[in-house]
C-alpha positions in Angstrom: 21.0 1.4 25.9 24.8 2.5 25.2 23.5 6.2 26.8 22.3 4.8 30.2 25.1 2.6 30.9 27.3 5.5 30.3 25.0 7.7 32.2 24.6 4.8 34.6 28.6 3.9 35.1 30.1 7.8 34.5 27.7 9.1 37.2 28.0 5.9 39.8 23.7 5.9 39.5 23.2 2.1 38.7 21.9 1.4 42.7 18.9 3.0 42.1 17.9 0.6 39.8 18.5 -2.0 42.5 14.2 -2.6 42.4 13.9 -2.3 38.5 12.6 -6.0 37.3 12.5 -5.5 33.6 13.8 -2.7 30.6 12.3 -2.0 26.9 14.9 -1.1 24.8 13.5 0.7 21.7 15.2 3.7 18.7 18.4 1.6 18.9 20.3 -1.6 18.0 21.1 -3.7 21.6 24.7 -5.0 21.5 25.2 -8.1 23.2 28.4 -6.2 25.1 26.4 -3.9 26.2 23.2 -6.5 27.8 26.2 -7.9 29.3 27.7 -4.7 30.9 23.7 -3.9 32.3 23.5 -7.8 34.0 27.1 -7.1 36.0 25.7 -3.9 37.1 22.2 -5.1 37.8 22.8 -8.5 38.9 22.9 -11.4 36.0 19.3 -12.8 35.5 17.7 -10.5 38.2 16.0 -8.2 35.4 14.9 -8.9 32.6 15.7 -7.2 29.4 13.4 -6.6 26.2 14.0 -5.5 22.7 11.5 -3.9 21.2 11.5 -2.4 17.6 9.1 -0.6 15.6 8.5 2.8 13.2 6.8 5.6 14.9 4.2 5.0 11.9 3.0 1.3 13.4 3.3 3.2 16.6 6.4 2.2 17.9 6.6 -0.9 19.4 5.5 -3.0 17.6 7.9 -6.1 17.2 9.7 -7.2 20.8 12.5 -10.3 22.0 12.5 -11.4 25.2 16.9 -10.9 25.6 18.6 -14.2 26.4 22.0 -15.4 27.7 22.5 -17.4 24.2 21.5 -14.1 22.3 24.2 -12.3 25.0 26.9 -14.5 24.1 26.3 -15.0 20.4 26.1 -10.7 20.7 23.5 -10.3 18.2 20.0 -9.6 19.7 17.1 -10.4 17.4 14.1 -7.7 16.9 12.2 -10.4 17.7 8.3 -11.7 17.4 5.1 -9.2 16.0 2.8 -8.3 18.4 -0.6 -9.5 18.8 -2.9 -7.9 15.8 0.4 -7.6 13.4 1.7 -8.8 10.2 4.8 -8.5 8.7 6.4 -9.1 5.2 10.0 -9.3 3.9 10.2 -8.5 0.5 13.4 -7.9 -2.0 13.5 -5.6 -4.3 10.2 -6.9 -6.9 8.0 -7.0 -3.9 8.6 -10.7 -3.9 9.0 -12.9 -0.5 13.0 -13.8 0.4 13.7 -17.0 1.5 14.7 -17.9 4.6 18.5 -16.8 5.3 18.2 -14.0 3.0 17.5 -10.1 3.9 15.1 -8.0 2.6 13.1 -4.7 3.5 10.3 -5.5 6.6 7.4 -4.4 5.9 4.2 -4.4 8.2 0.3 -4.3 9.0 -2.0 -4.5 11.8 -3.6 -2.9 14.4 -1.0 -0.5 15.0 -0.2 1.0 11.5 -1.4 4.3 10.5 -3.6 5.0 7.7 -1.0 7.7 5.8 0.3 10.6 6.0 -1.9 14.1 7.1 -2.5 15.6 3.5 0.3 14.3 1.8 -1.2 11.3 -0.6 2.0 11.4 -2.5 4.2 9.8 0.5 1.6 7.5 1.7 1.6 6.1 -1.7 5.2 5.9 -1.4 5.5 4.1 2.0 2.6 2.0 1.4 2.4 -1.6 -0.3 -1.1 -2.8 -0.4 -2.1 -2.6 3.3 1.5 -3.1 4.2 4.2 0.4 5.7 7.7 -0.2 3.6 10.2 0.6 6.8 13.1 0.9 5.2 14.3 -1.3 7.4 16.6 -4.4 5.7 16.3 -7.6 7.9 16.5 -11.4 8.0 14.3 -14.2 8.4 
């Protein structure tokens, strides 16, 4: 998002987004500043403004939030709620559940995961728990 604003602001472009009704924001964290900045330019509450999260192995999006005023003004953006045909896990270190409030790694299944990686068992193994793709990725419940 921080590249088209500047894109948008340094090159005096944002008109021509005057009939854009929505964006999906995906590769990058959204800062609440920056959802801000885009509503100025665009017009507050005349577009509407998605997160969307998700490893290229699940097939990208895969997770999305629908961005809010209250998420602008607290100026952190959840990833959001699993799409239809997903599952997700968050897991500390022993592979066990974390409570609520706590972070741990996100992992996921569904639909959209891939089955492993083309002739390499050895990092499939390594990604994989169960059914479930290990992101990487450290969140909270």
């Amino acid at each position: 998002m921080n590249a088209l604003l500047d894109h948008l602001v340094n090159n005096n472009r944002w008109l021509r987004l005057s009939s854009v009704r929505s964006f999906g924001f995906l590769g990058e964290a959204i800062i609440g500043s920056d959802v801000a900045t885009m509503n100025k330019l665009l017009g507050q509450n005349k577009i509407k403004l998605y997160n969307l999260y998700g490893p290229a192995e699940c097939t990208l999006g895969c997770i999305y939030h629908s961005v809010s005023t209250e998420d602008i003004q607290n100026g952190m953006i959840p990833i959001g709620v699993l799409f239809p045909g997903m599952q997700a896990q968050i897991l500390d270190q022993y592979f066990q559940p974390v409570l609520v409030g706590q972070v741990g790694e996100l992992f996921l299944d569904g639909v959209q995961r891939f089955p492993g990686y083309y002739e390499r068992h050895d990092l499939t193994e390594q990604s994989h728990y169960g059914s479930f793709y290990r992101t990487g990725d450290l969140v909270r419940q």
